[in-house]
C-alpha positions in Angstrom: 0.0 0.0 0.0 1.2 3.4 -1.6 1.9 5.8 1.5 -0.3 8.2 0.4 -3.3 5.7 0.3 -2.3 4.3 3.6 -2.5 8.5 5.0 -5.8 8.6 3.0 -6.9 5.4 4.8 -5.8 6.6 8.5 -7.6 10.3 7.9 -11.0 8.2 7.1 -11.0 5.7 10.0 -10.2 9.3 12.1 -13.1 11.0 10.5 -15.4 8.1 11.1 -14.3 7.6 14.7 -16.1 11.0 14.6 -18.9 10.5 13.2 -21.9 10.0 15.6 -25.5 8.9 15.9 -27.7 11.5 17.5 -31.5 11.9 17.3 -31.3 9.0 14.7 -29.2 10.5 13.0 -24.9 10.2 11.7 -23.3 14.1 12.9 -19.8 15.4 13.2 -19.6 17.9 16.7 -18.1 21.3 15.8 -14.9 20.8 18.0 -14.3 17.8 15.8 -14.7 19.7 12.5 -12.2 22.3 13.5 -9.6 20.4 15.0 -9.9 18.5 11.3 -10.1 22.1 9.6 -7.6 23.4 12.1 -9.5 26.2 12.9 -10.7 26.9 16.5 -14.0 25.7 17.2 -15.4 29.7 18.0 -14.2 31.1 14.9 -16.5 27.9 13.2 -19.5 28.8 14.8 -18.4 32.5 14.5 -18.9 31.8 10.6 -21.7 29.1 10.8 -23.6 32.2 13.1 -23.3 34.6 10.2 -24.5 32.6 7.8 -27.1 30.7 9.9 -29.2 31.1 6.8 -27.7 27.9 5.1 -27.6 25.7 8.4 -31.5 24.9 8.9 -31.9 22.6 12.0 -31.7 19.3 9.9 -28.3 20.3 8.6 -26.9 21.9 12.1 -28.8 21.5 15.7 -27.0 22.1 19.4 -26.9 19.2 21.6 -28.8 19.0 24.2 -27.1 18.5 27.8 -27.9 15.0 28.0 -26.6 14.2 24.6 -23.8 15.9 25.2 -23.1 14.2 28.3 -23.7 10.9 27.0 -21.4 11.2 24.0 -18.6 12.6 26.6 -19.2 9.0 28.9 -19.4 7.1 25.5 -15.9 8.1 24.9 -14.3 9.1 28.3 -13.3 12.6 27.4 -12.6 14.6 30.8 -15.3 16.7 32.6 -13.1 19.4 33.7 -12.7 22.7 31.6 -14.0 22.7 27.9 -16.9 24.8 27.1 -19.1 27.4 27.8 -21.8 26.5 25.3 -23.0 22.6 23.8 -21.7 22.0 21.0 -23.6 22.1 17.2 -24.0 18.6 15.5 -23.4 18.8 12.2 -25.2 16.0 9.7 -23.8 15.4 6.3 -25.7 18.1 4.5 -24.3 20.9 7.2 -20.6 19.3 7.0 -21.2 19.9 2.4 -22.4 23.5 3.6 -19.6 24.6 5.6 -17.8 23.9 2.5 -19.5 27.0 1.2 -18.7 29.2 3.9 -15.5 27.6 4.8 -12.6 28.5 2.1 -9.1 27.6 2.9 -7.5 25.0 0.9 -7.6 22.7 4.1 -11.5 23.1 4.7 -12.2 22.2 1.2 -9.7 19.0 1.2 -11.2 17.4 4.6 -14.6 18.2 3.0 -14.5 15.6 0.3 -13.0 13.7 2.8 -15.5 13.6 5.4 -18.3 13.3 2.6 -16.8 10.4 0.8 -16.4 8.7 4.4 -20.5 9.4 4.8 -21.7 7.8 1.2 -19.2 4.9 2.1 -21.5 4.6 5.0 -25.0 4.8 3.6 -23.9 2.2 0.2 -22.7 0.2 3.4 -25.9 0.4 5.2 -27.8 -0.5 2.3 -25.2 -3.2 1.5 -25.9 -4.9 4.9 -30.1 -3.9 4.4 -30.2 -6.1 1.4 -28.6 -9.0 3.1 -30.8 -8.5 5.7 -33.9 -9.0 3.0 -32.2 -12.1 1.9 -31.8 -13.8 4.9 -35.5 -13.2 6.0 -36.2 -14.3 2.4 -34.6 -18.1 3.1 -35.7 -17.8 7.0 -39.1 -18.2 5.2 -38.2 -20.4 2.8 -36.5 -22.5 5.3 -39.6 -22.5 7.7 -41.6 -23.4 4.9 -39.5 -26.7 4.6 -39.2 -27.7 8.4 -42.2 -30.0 8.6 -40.6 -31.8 5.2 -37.3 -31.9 7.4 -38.9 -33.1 10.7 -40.9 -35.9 8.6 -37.4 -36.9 7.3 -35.9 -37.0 10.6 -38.6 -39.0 11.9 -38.8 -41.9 9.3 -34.9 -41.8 9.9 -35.1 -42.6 13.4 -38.1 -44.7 13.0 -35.5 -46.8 10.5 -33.1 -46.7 13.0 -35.2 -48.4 15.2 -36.0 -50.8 13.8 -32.6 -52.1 13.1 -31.9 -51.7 16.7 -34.9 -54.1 17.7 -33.2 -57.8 17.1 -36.0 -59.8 15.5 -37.0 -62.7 17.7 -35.8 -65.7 16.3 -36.0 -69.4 17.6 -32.6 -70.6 18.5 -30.5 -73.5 16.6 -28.8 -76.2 18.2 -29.2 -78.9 21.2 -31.5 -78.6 24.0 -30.9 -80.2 27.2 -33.4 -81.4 28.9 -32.9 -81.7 32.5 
């Protein structure tokens, strides 16, 4: 592996240990998008704030404290210092629009980055949702074809039986008589 497909490869397992599921649905937190753009997390929400426009709530939303706090013991990050406000969750769509308010050469790069690593996602989810259809498909199938297996089964051991039943038979040879 070339080294700059094994960098590529490291950057998407770090954007998708970023990537969480909140309200149902896969976000990236603003303090992770900034570290990634290298920008600090205020001056990302500075921009996001003045053009709030583009970020309707299914493309940017604030965690609430419980969600926040239960993503901080999902991953044991400290308690102590950090922030003054929760952090904004952004889905997939926000992430493409802070491409558009977001210019540096960097921004722009870890973009496609983080976008590719979400479509990888969803043809994987729909990967694993059509083996899922298949495998209730022969679970049908197969229930369908247990009474025929279970009749096979019990003429086997019926057969079985029998062979392990000796027939009677009359015995050869002398008899004493006594």
């Amino acid at each position: 592996m070339a080294k700059k497909d094994l960098q590529a490869l490291v950057a998407e397992q770090k954007i998708l240990n970023r990537i969480f599921v909140v309200r149902g649905q896969k976000v990236m937190l603003d303090e992770d998008l900034s570290v990634m753009y290298r920008v600090e997390t205020k001056r990302l929400n500075e921009q996001v704030k003045r053009n709030l426009k583009r970020f309707p709530k299914d493309f940017m939303f604030p965690l609430s404290k419980k969600e926040f706090e239960n993503l901080k013991s999902q991953n044991a990050t400290s308690s102590w210092g950090g922030r003054r406000k929760l952090p904004n969750a952004f889905t997939e769509q926000g992430v493409a629009m802070l491409s558009s308010i977001l210019n540096s050469d960097i921004a722009i790069e870890v973009n496609i980055r983080i976008i590719r690593v979400f479509t990888k996602l969803r043809e994987y989810a729909l990967t694993h949702k059509e083996i899922l259809l298949e495998l209730s498909k022969l679970d049908k199938e197969v229930k369908g074809n247990s009474r025929d297996i279970e009749n096979i089964f019990a003429l086997l051991k019926e057969l079985i039986e029998k062979e392990a039943k000796p027939i009677p038979r009359n015995k050869i040879g002398f008899k004493h008589y006594d």
